[in-house]
N, C-alpha and C positions, 0 to 999 in steps of 0.2 A: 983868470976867472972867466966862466961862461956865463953870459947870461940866457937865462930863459926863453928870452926872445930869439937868440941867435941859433937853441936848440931846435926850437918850433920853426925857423927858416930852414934851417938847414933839413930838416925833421921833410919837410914840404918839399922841399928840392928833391930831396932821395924820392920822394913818393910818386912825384912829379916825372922823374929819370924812371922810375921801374915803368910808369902807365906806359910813356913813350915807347920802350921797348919790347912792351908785351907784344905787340901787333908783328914784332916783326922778328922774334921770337915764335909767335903763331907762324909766318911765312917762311921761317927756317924747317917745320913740322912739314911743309907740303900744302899747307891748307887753301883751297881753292872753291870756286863759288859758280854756281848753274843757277839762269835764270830762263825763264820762258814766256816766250810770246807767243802764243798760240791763237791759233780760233777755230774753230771754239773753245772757249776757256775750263771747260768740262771734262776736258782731255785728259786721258788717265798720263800720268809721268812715270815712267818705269826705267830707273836707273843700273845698269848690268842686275837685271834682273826683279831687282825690287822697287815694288810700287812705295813712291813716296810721297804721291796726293796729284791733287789735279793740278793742271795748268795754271790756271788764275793761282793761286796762292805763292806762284813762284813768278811773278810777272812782274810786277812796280815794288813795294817796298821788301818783300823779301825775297831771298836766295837761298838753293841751297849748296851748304859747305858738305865738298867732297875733298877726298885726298889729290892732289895733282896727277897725270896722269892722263891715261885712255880708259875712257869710259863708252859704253852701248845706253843709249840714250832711246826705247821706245814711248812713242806717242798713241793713245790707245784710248779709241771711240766707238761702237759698235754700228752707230750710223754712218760712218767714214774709214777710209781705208788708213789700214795703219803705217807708220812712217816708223823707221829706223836711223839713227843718225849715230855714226862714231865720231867723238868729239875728244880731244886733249884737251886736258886742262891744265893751266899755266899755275903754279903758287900766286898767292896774291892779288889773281886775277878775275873777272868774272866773266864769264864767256856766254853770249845771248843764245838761244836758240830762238828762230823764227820762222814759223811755219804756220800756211790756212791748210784745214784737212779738206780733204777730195770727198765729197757726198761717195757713199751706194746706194746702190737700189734696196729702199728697205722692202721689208714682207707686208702681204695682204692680212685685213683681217680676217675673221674676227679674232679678237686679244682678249687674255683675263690680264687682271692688272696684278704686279705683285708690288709690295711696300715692305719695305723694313724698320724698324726699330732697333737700334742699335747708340748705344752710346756719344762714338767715336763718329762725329759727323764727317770726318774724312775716311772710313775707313772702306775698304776695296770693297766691293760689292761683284762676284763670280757668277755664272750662269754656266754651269755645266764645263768647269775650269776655265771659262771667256768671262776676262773684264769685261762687265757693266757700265761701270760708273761706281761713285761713293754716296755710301748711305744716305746722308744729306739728300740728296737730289730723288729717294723715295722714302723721304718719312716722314710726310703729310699728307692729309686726307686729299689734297687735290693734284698729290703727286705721287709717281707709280710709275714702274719698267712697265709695256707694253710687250706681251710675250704669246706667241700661238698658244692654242689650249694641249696639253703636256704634261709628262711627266720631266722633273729639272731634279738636279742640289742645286742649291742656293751655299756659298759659303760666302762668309763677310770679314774678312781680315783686318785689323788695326794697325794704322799705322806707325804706331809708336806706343808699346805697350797693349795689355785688354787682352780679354780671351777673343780667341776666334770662336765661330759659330759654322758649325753645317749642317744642313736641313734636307732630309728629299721632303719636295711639293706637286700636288696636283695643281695643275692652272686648269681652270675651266672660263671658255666665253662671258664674258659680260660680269667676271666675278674676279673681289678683291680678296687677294689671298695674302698673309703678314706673315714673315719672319725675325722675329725675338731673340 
């Protein structure tokens, strides 16, 4: 005869034995982990191709999980020059990236300012097919890309799900122009 108590240990043990082996079960899958230390932490993160947020968000507590493998790792700021890194990734492992960006010479003014509104406070934010930065960092009134007066698209991409958005705009000097 069982008793009840013996079912709910044993019941535990098994539940116990599957947690243990999920992790390494995931590391039979390939699954591997990018983080970045950057500076500036604004830094667009563009992994074989696709943007998947700035810098800081992949820096202390999280990472992000890729397949193991070789990956094309760009770093992408419009005030500094861009960095390319190919990196293997090991299953199981997490592998830093560490890098200060190199200032450029920015542009003279005069600037219209543009802002966007957009949902997705990480999502890519384009100038004329060049990474900007993510929406976040222009969708406050005292926050705004700084851009010669011009004609632009503006496209604003998501990075996990949401429509994207594209816009042509006028920039004109000394004026705040929003895209929605």
């Amino acid at each position: 005869m069982i008793h009840s108590r013996t079912i709910c240990l044993w019941t535990a043990s098994l539940l116990i034995a599957c947690a243990v082996r999920t992790p390494l079960a995931a590391q039979a899958k390939g699954d591997a982990y990018l983080k970045c230390d950057v500076n500036p932490g604004r830094t667009g993160v563009f992994v074989d191709g696709k943007y998947v947020g700035p810098a800081a968000n992949f820096k202390i507590a999280r990472k992000y999980a890729l397949p193991a493998g070789p990956h094309e790792v760009k770093l992408v700021d419009p005030r500094y020059e861009e960095v390319t890194k190919m990196v293997t990734l090991v299953a199981a492992k997490t592998e830093v990236i560490a890098e200060t960006m190199k200032p450029v010479t920015l542009a003279k003014g005069p600037f219209g300012i543009l802002r966007t509104e957009y949902p997705d406070k990480f999502a890519a934010v384009y100038v004329n097919d060049k990474f900007y930065g993510h929406s976040g960092e222009f969708d406050h009134g005292a926050q705004g890309l700084l851009l010669p007066p011009g004609k632009y698209t503006v496209r604003i991409e998501p990075v996990s799900g949401g429509n994207p958005i594209s816009q042509s705009v006028t920039i004109e000097a000394e004026k705040r122009t929003v895209v929605k």
